[in-house]
N, C-alpha and C positions, 0 to 999 in steps of 0.2 A: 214804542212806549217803554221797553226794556232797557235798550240804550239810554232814556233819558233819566231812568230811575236811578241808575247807577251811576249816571254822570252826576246828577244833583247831587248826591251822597256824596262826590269825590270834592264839588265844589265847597260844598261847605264845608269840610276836611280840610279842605287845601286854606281856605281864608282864616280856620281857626288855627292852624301850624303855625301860619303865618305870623300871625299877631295875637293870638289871644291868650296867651301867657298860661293856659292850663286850665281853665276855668269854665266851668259850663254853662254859665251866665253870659259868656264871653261870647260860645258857641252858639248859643241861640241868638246871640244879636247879629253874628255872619249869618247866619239863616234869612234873620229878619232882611238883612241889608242886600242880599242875594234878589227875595221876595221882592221887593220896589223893585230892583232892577228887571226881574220879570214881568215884572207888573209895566212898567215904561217900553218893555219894549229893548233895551239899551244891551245891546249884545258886548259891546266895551265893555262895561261894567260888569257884567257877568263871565267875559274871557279873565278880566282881571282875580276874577276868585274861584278861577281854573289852574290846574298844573299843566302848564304848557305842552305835556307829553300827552295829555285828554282832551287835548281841544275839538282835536277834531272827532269827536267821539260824541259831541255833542246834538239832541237832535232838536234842532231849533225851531221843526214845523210843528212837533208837537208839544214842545215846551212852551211856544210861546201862539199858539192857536187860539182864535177868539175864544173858541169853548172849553180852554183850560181850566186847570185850575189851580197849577202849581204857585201863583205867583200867591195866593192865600194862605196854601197848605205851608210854603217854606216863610211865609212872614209869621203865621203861629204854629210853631210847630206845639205840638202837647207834652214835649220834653227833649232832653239832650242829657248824651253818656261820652264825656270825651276818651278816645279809645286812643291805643298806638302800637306797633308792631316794632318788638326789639329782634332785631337781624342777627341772633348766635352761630350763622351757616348755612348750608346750601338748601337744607331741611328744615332748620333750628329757627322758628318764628314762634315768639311769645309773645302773647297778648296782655296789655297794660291796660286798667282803668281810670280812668282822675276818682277817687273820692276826697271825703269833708280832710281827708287823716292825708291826703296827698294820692301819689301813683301809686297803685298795687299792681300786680300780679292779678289777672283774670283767671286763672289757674295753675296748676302746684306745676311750673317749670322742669324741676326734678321728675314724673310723669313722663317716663319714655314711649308707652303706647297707651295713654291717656284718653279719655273718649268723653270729658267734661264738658267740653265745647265743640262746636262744629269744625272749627280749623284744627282742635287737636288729634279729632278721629279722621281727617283725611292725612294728615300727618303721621298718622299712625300706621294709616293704610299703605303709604308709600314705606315709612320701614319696612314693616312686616312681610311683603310681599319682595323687598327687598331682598330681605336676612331668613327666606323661607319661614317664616312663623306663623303657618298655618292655625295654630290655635286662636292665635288673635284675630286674623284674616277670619274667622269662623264667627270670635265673637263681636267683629264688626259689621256682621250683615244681619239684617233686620230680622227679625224671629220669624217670620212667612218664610224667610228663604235658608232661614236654616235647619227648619224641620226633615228633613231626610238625607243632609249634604253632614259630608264628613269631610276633616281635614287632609284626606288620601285625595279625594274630588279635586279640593281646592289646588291639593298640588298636583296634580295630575292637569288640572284646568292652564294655570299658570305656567307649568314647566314641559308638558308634551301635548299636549292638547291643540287641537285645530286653530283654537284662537289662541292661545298661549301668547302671541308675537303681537297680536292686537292688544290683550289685554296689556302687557307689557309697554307698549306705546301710549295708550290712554295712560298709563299709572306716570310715566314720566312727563308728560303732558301735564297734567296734575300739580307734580312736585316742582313747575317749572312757573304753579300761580297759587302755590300756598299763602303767598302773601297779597294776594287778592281780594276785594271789596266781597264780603260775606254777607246777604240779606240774610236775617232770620226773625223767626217770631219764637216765640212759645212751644212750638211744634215738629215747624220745619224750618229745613235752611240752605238757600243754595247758591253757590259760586261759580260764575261763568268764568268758561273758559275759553271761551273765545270762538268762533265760526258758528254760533249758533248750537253749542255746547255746553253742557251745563254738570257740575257736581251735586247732587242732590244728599238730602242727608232728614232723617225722622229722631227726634227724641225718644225713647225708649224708657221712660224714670227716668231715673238723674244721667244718664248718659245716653249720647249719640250713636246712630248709626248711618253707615253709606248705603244709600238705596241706589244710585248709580253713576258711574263717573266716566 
């Protein structure tokens, strides 16, 4: 069921890039037009508003099983945010929104260890652990886990430490799907990474933190 959530997301993505000129009206009618296709059964017409690099990622028994439901939920959906990722570099992924006034910026780009959004604090994560900057690395982890941990810990964790060469790998692992399909709600938010793998992340007030990656 994981695989198909994500893929749906990607589909209607992909059909609204495609053609629908910016607009969120647009995007909800790919959804809608997605939705009949599930609903018929019609796996053409649903590879057609896939990115050929997700195809096979798709999980067709559950998607389209008598006891689903996807083929309702993607014809009404209860709204649409057209979103887009501008590519400044290896790291460098900024999030764009459609509003009424056109694209914005989903957060202040300028924001080097930003933690506004869920992609910006795992972005963050990856500098900071990067450029040793433990102090951030401290203020990106969830308040449970920073009640007794110092920034000596963290480097000590990361740089001589038993795991150091894991963590290390997981962080680069990471920065190599920053620009990855991000589920969140209100609360929480998480980015798979692939092998049954996951980025997780808690709101804290107005800003994000990494609960594990």
């Amino acid at each position: 069921m994981r695989r198909t959530i994500v893929t749906c997301s990607i589909c209607v993505m992909a059909s609204f890039v495609a053609g629908c000129g910016g607009h969120a009206r647009s995007l909800v009618q790919s959804s809608g037009d997605l939705g009949k296709s599930v609903r018929k059964g019609d796996r053409d017409k649903i590879d057609e508003g896939v990115l050929p690099a997700t195809r096979s990622r798709i999980d067709y028994e559950t998607l389209l099983a008598d006891t689903s439901t996807w083929a309702e939920r993607l014809a009404r959906p209860t709204g649409a945010r057209p979103e887009a990722l501008i590519y400044l570099g290896n790291d460098e992924v900024v999030e764009a929104v459609w509003t009424d006034k056109g694209w914005r910026f989903a957060s202040d780009p300028t924001a080097y260890f930003g933690q506004s959004t869920p992609r910006e604090a795992l972005r963050s994560l990856v500098r900071a652990s990067r450029e040793g900057r433990w102090d951030v690395m401290l203020n990106l982890a969830p308040r449970r886990y920073r009640m007794g941990l110092s920034e000596d810990d963290l480097s000590l964790a990361w740089t001589e430490g038993p795991q150091a060469q894991a963590l290390q790998d997981a962080r680069d692992r990471l920065a190599q799907r920053l620009a990855g399909t991000i589920r969140a709600d209100a609360h929480q938010a998480i980015l798979d990474l692939g092998d049954g793998e996951f980025a997780r992340l808690e709101r804290e007030k107005d800003r994000w933190v990494v609960v594990d990656f």
